[in-house]
ZAMARGU-4260 file (C-alpha; in steps of 0.2 Angstrom, whole numbers, plus 5000, padded with zeros to 4 digits):
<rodrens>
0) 5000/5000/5000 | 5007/5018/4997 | 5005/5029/5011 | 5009/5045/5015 | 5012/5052/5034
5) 5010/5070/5037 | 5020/5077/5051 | 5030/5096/5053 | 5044/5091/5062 | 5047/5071/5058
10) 5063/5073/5070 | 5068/5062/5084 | 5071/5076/5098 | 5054/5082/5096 | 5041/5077/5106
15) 5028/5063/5106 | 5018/5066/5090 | 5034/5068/5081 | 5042/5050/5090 | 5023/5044/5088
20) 5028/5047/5067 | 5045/5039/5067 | 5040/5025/5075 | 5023/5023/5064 | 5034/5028/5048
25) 5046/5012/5054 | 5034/5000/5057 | 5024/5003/5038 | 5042/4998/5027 | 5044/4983/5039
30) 5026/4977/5033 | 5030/4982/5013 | 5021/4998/5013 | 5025/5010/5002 | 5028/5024/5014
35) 5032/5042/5009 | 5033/5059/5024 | 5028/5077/5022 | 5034/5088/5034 | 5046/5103/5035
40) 5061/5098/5045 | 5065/5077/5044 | 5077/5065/5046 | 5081/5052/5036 | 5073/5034/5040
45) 5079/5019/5030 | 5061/5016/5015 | 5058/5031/5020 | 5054/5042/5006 | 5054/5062/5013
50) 5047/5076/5004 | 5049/5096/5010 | 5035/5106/5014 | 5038/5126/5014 | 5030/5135/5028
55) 5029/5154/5030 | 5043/5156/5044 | 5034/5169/5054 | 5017/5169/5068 | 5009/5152/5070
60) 4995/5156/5062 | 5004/5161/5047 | 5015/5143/5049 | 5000/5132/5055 | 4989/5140/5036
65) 5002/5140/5026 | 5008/5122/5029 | 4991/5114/5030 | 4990/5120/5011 | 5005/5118/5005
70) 5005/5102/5013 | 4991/5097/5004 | 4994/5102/4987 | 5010/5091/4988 | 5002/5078/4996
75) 4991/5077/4980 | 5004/5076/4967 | 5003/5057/4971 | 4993/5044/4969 | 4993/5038/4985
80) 4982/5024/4995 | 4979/5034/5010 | 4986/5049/5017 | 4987/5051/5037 | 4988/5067/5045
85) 4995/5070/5062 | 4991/5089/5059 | 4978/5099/5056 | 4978/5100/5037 | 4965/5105/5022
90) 4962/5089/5015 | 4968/5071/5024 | 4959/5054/5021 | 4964/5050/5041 | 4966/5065/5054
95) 4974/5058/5069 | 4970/5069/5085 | 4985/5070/5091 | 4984/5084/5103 | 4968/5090/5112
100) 4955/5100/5099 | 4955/5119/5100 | 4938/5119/5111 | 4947/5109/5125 | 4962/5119/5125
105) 4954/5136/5126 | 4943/5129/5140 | 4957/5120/5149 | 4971/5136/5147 | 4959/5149/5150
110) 4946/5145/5163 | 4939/5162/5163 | 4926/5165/5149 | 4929/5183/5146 | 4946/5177/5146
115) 4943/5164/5132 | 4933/5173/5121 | 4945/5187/5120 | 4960/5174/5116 | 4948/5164/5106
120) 4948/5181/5094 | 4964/5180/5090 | 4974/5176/5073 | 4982/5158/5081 | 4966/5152/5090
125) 4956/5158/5073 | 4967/5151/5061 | 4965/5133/5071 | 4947/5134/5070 | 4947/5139/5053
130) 4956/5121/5050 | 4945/5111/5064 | 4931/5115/5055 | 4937/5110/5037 | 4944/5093/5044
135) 4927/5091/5057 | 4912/5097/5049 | 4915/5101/5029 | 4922/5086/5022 | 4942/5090/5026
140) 4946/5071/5031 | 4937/5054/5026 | 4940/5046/5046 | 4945/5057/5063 | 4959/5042/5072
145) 4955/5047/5091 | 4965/5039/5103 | 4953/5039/5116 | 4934/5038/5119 | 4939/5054/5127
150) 4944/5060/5113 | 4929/5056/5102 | 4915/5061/5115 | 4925/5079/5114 | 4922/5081/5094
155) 4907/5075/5094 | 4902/5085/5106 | 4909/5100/5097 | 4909/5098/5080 | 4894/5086/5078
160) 4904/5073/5071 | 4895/5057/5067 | 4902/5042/5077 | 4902/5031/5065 | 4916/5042/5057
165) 4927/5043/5073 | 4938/5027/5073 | 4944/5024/5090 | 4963/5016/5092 | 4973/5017/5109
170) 4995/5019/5107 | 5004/5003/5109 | 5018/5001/5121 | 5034/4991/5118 | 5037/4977/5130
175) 5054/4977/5124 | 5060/4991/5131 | 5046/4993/5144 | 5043/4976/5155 | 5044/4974/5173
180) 5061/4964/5173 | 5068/4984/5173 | 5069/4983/5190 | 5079/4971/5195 | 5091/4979/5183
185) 5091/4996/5186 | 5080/5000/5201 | 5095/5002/5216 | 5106/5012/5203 | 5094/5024/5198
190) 5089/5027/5216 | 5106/5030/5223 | 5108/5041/5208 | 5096/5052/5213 | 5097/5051/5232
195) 5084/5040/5237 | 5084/5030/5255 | 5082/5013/5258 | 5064/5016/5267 | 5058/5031/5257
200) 5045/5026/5240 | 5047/5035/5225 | 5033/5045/5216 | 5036/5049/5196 | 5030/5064/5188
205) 5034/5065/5169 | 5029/5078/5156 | 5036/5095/5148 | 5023/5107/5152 | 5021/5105/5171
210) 5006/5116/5175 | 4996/5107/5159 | 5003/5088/5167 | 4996/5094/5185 | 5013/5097/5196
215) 5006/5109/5205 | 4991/5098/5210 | 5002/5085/5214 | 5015/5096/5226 | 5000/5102/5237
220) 4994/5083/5238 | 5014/5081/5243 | 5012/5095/5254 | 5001/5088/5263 | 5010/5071/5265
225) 5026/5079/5271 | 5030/5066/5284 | 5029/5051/5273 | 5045/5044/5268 | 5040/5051/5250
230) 5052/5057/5234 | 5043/5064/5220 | 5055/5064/5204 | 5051/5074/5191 | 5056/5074/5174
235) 5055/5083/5160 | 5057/5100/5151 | 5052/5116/5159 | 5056/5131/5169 | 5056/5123/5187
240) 5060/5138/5198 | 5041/5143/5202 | 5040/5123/5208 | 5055/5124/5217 | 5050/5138/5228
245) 5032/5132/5232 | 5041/5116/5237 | 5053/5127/5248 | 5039/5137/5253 | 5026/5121/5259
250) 5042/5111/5268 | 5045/5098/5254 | 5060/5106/5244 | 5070/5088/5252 | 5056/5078/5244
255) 5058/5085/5227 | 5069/5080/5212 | 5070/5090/5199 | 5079/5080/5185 | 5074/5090/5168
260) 5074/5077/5151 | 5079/5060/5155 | 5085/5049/5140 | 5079/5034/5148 | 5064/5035/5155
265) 5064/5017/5156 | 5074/5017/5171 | 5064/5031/5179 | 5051/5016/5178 | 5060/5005/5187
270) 5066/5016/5201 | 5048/5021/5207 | 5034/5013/5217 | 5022/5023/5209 | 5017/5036/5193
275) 5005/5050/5195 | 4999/5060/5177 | 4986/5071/5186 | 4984/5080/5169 | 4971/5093/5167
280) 4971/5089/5148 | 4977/5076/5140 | 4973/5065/5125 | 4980/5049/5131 | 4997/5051/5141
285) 5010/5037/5132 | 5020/5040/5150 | 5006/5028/5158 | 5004/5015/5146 | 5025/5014/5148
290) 5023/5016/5167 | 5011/5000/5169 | 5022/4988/5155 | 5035/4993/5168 | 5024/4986/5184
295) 5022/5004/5192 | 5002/5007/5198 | 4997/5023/5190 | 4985/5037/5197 | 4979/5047/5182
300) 4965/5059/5179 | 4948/5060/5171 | 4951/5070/5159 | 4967/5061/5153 | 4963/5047/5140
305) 4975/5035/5147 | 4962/5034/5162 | 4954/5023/5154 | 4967/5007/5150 | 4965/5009/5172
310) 4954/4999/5182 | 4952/5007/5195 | 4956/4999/5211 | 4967/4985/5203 | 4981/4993/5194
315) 4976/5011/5199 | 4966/5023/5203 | 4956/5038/5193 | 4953/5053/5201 | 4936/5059/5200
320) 4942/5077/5205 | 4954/5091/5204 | 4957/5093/5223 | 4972/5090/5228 | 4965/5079/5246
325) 4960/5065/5233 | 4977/5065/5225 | 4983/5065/5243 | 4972/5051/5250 | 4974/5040/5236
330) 4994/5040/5234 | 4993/5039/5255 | 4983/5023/5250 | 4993/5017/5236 | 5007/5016/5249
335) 5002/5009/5260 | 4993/4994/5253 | 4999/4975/5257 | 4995/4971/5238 | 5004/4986/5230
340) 5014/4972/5221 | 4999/4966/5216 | 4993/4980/5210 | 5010/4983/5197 | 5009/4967/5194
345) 4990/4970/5185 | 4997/4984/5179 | 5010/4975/5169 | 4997/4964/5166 | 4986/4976/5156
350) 4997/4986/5149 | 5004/4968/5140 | 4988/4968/5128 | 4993/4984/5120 | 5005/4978/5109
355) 5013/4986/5093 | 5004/4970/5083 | 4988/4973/5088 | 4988/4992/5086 | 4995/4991/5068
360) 4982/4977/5065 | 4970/4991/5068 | 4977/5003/5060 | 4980/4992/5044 | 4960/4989/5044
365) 4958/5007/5045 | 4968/5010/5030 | 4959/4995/5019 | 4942/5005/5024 | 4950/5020/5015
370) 4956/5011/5001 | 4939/5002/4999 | 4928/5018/4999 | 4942/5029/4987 | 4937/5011/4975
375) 4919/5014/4977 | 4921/5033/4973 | 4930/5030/4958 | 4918/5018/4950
</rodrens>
């Protein structure tokens, strides 16, 4: 099959929609696909076939309009099979949600309304709902891939989107790399690295925009659990000195690690007990899925997609509110359970049925349903 991917940034040292591509990209030419790239900045992949996309180099909105056309035009100078979209552009046969729909975001960034609708008039927010409602409502994709029912409830919700047209299929985790066998190897380094006592559990926070992920949520919950023998890491990429001084501040900054981009978050896994993803919006949350292949119980929120791979109770828990007592009371419980092996254990367990085969299984019966109605069209 010939298929074409559509990222800006098909690079390695992005972040997860860019790794999300690679990897996709990679797992297409093992299968014999056909498999061609538009973005604007790339690196080469063996059977990888990259094409250039120009985009105006100044304002988003001027990038985000300009590439969605360009993109398109170039993407129609082939005959291809199906063409997948990881961005917003004008015309796609598969538009994969890859970050949370404009609506959401406003809602989620700017909780006041007066607030939002003043942002919502500007030339970035207009020029993403310009493209939303190409792709959404007038004909600009064939099938919307949401990678959660959260995900899907949202557009629908929104844009009016008929759910027979939203194709729901969750990220895959490689067990490979991720497995609970991590620990053994890496668990006592790891924690002397980062100065962890014998009797003290470790708490992991992972993400690169810290207020989005819900740090500060999870620093009052830690607040408030100051004499537990408790480290919280956190890792990722953002300015840290606001989070440093509330931990000062609230009698934690001893708790806290502040570790900045990690190359191998693999053995982050293994050194911790437990993985929170308090995020106040969040399309699925990869850093889960990889958190439970690894045997680490996560706590996650509502309104993350990956909360529901979780069943509550059994190799997690899902917070029903934004207050940080909950958090609190439920790491406090995590904690101190007798079965919290158990509980990573189930984890490990779940996270086991999301494998690479069965996502690009689905993914594969996506594309035959694309290839099948372009047939039709054509006859």
């Amino acid at each position: 099959m010939k298929v074409g991917l559509v990222c800006k940034y098909f690079l390695s040292t992005k972040g997860g929609l860019e790794r999300d591509t690679l990897f996709l990209s990679e797992e297409l030419v093992k299968r014999g696909h056909e498999v061609h790239v538009f973005c604007n900045s790339g690196e080469q992949k063996a059977g990888v076939n990259l094409h250039h996309i120009p985009m105006f180099p100044f304002s988003s909105p001027g990038k985000n309009l300009s590439f969605a056309m360009l993109a398109t035009r170039y993407c129609s100078k082939l005959d291809l099979d199906v063409l997948q979209s990881m961005e917003r552009i004008w015309t796609q046969d598969i538009y994969r949600t890859s970050d949370s729909i404009n609506p959401v975001q406003m809602k989620s960034k700017y909780p006041n309304r007066m607030i939002r609708l003043f942002k919502a008039a500007g030339p970035r927010r207009q020029a993403l709902s310009l493209l939303e409602q190409r792709i959404f409502q007038k004909g600009g994709a064939q099938f919307i891939l949401a990678i959660s029912n959260l995900v899907k409830t949202q557009i629908m919700e929104h844009y009016q989107v008929p759910e027979e047209k939203i194709v729901v299929i969750y990220n895959s985790v490689d067990t490979n790399k991720f497995n609970p066998s991590l620990s053994a190897l890496f668990k006592e380094e790891t924690r002397k690295e980062f100065a962890v006592g014998s009797g003290e559990k470790v708490i992991l926070f992972m993400g690169n925009n810290y207020k989005l992920k819900g740090l500060p949520l999870l620093l009052k919950a830690l607040a408030s659990l100051k004499t537990e023998p408790l480290i919280l890491i956190v890792a990722g990429t953002d300015v840290a000195a606001p989070y440093i001084r509330f931990a000062n501040e609230n009698g934690i900054g001893d708790k806290v690690r502040f570790i900045g981009h990690h190359k191998k978050p693999e053995r982050l896994y293994a050194a911790s007990d437990l993985f929170v993803f308090p995020s106040h919006d969040d399309t699925f949350g990869n850093v889960c899925l990889e958190a439970m292949a690894c045997g680490v119980p996560v706590i996650a929120s509502r309104t993350a997609g990956a909360s529901e791979i979780i069943d509550h109770g059994l190799n997690g828990y899902v917070l029903n509110t934004s207050e940080s007592e909950e958090l609190a009371a439920r790491i406090r419980e995590m904690m101190s359970r007798m079965n919290h092996t158990v509980m990573g254990v189930e984890a490990a367990r779940k996270a086991s049925g999301f494998t690479i085969e069965r996502h690009m299984n689905q993914l594969g019966s996506l594309y035959e349903r694309v290839r099948e109605t372009k047939k039709r069209e054509r006859q």
